[in-house]
Structure formats: structure tokens, C-alpha cells
N, CA, C and O of each residue as an XYZ file, in Angstrom:
232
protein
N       5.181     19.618     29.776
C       3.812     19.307     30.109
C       3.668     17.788     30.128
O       4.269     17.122     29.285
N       2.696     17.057     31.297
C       2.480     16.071     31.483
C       1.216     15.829     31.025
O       0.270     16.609     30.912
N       1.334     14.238     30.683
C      -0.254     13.826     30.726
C      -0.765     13.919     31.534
O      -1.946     13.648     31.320
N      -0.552     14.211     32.607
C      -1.383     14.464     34.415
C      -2.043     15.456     33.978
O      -3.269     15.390     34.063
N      -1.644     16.220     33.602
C      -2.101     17.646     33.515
C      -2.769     18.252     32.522
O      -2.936     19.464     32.395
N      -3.252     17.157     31.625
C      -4.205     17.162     30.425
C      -4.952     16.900     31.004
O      -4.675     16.239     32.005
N      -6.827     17.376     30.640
C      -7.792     16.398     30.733
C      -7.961     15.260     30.182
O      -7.362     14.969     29.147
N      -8.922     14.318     30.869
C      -8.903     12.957     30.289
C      -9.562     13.247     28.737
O      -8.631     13.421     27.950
N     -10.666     13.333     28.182
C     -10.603     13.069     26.580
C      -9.162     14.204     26.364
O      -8.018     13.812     26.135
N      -9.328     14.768     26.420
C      -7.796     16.181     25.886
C      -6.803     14.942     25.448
O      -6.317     14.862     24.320
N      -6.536     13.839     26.663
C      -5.181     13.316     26.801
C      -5.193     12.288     25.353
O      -4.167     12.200     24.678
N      -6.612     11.444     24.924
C      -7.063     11.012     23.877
C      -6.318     11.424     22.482
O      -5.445     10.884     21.804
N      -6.967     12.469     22.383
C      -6.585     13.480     21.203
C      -5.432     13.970     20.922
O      -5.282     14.459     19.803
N      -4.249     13.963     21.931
C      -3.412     14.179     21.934
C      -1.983     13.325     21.441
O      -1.066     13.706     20.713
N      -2.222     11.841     22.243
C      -1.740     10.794     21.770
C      -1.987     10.212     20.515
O      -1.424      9.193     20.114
N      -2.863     10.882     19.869
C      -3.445     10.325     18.744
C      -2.834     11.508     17.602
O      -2.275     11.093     16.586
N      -2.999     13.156     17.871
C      -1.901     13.418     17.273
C      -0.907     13.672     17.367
O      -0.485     14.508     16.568
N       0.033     13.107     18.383
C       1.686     12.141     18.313
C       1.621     11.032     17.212
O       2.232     11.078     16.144
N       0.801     10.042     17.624
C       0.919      9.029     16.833
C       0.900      9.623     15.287
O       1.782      9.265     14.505
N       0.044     10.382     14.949
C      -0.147     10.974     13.374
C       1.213     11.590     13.095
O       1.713     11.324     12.002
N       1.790     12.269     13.816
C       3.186     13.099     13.672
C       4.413     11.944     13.300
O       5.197     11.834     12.356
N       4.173     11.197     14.468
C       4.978      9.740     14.428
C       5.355      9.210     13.297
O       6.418      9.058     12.694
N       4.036      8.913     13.111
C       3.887      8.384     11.447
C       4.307      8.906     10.661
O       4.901      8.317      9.758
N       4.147     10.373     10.700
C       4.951     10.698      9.341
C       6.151     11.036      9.254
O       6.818     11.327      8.261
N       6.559     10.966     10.916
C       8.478     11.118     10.612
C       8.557      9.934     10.056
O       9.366      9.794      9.139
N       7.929      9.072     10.382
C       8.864      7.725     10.110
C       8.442      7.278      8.756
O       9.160      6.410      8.260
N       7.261      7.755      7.938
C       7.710      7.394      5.990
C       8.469      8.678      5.766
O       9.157      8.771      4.750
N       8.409      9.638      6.592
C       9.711     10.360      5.731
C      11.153      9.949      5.975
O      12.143      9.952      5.243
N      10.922      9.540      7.429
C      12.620      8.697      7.520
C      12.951      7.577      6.566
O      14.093      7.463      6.121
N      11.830      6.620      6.192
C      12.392      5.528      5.315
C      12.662      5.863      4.157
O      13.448      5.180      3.501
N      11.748      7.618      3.347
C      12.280      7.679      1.740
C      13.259      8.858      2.143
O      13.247      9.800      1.351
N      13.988      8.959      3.083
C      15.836     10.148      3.449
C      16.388      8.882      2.694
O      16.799      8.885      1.533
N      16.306      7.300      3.929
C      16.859      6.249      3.611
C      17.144      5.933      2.334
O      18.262      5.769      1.845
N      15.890      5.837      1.711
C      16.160      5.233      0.498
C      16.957      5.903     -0.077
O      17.963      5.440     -0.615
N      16.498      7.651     -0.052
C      17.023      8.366     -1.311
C      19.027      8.364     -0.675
O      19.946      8.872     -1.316
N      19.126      7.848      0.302
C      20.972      7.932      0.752
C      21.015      6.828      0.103
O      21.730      6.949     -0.891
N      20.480      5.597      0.240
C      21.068      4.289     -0.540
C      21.042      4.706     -1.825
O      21.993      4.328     -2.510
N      20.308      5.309     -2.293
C      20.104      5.465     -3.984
C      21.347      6.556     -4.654
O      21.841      6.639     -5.779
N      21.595      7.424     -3.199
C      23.021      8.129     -3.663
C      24.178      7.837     -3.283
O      25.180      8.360     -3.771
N      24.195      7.176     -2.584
C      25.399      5.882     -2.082
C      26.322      5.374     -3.103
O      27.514      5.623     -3.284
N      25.082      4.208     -4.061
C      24.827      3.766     -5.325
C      25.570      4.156     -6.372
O      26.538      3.637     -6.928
N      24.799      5.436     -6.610
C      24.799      6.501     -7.645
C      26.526      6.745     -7.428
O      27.353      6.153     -8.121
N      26.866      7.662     -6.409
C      28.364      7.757     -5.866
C      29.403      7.017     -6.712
O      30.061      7.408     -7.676
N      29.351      5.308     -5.798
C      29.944      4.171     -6.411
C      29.891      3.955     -7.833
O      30.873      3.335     -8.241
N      29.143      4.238     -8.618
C      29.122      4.348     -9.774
C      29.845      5.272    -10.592
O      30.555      4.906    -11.529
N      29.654      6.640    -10.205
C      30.346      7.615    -10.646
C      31.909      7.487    -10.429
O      32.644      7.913    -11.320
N      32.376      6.999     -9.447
C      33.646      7.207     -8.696
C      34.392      5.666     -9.345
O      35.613      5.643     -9.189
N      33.832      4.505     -9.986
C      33.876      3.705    -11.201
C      34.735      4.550    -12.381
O      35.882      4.865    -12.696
N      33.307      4.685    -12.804
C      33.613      5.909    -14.231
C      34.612      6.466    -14.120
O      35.625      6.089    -14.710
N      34.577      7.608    -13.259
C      35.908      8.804    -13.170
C      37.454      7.852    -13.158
O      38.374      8.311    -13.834
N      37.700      6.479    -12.343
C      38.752      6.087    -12.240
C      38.918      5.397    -13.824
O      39.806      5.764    -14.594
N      38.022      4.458    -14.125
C      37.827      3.885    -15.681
C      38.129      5.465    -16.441
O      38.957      5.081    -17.266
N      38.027      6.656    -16.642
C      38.425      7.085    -17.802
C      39.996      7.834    -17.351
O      40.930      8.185    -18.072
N      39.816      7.901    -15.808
C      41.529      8.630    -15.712
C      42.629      7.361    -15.999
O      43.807      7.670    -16.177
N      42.309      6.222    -16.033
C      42.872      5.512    -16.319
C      43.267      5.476    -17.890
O      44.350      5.152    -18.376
N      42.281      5.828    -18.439
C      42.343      5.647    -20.469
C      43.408      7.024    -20.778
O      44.357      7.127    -21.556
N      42.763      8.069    -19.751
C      43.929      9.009    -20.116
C      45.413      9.027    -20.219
O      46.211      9.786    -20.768
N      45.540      7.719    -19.366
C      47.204      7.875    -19.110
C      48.217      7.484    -20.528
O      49.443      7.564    -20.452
């Protein structure tokens, strides 16, 4: 479906809720982001540890 083929206010209301949808992919895309950097992080840390104690084991 085209905007041609909307009425004119229809076409208003419409773009407006895209834009609302828009919006909220995109704060949910930035806290996916965060929460991958924060397990990225987390990862590197763990994978620290595990080598620091297989190391004490030897």
C-alpha cells in the first residue's frame, strides 16, 4: 500500500504512527546494544577468571 492511496488526513495519522513505532524500535535497539556491551564485558571477565584459576590448578 501506497501513500497515494491513503486519504489525505488518513496519510497524517499514519506517518505519525510509523514515526511512534520508529521510535520505539530504536530505544529498544539502543538497550539490545547496551545489554550486548554489558555481556561482551561480563564474557571477558569471566573467560579472565576461568583461565586465572585453570592456571592455579596446574
Amino acid at each position: 500500500m501506497t501513500l497515494n492511496c491513503i486519504p489525505g488526513g488518513a496519510k497524517h495519522v499514519l506517518r505519525q504512527e510509523t514515526s511512534a513505532a520508529e521510535d520505539l524500535l530504536r530505544i529498544e535497539n539502543a538497550r539490545l546494544k547496551k545489554q550486548l556491551a554489558e555481556q561482551a564485558e561480563e564474557l571477558a571477565i569471566i573467560k579472565k577468571a576461568a583461565a586465572y584459576f585453570a592456571r592455579s590448578l596446574k
